[in-house]
MIPASE-475594 format. One record per residue (C-alpha): x, y, z; residue in three letters; residue number from 0. Coordinates in Angstrom, 3 decimals. Layout:
REM MIPASE-475594
<node <X, Y, Z>, "ALA", NUM>
...
REM end
This chain:
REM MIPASE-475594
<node <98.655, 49.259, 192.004>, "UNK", 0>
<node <101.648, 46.597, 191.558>, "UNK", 1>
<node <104.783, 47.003, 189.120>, "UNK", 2>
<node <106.579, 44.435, 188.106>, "UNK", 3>
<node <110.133, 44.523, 186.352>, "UNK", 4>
<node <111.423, 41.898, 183.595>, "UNK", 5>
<node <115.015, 41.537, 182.732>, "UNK", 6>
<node <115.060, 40.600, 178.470>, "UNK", 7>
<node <114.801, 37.061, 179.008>, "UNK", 8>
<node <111.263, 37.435, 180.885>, "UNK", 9>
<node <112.408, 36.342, 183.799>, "UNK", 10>
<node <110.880, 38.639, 187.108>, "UNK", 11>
<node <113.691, 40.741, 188.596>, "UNK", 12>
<node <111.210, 42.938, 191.031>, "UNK", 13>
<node <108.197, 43.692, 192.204>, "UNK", 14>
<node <106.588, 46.804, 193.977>, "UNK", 15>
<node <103.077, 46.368, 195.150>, "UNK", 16>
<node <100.604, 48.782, 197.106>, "UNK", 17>
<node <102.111, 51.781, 194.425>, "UNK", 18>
<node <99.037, 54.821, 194.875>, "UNK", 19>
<node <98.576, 56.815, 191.850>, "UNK", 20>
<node <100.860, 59.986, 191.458>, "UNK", 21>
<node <105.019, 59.951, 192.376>, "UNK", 22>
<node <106.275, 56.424, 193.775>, "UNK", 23>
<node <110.034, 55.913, 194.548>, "UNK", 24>
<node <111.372, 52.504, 193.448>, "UNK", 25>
<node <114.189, 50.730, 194.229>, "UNK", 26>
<node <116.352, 49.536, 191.754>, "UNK", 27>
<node <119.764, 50.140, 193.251>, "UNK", 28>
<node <120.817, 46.377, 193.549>, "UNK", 29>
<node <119.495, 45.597, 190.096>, "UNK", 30>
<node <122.799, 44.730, 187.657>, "UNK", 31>
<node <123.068, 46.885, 184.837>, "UNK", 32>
<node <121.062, 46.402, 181.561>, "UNK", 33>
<node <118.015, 46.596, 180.145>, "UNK", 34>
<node <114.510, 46.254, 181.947>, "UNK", 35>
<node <110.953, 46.149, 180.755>, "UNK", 36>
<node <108.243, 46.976, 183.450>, "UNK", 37>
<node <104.690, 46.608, 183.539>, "UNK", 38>
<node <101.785, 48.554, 185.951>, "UNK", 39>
<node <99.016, 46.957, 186.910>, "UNK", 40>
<node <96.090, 48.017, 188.716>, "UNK", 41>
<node <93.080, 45.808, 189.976>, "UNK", 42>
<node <94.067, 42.990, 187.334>, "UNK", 43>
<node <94.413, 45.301, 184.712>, "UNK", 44>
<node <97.963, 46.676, 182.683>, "UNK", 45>
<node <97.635, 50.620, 182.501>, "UNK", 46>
<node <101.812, 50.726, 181.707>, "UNK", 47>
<node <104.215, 49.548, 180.785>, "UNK", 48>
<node <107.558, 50.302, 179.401>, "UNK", 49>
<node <111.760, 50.175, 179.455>, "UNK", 50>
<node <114.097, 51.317, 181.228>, "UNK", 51>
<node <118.161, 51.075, 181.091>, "UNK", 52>
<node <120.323, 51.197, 184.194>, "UNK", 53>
<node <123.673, 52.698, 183.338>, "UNK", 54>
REM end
């Protein structure tokens, strides 16, 4: 599985590949504040997707 994060203008901010179904810890910690869309993918396919704020 791969996740990718968008910042609101679309533009790819990070991106987490070989993610295995259950609890993954990502990290965002050098990521400016805002507001984030994410998407999770798996063999070509979106299962997720989603966003997130970082206060």
């Amino acid at each position: 599985m791969q996740m990718v994060t968008y910042d609101m203008q679309g533009r790819k901010v990070k991106s987490f590949s070989n993610l295995v179904e259950g609890i993954n810890y990502i990290n965002m910690y050098n990521v400016p504040k805002g507001i984030y869309l994410w998407k999770l993918e798996k063999e070509g396919r979106i299962i997720g997707d989603g966003k997130w704020v970082k206060r």
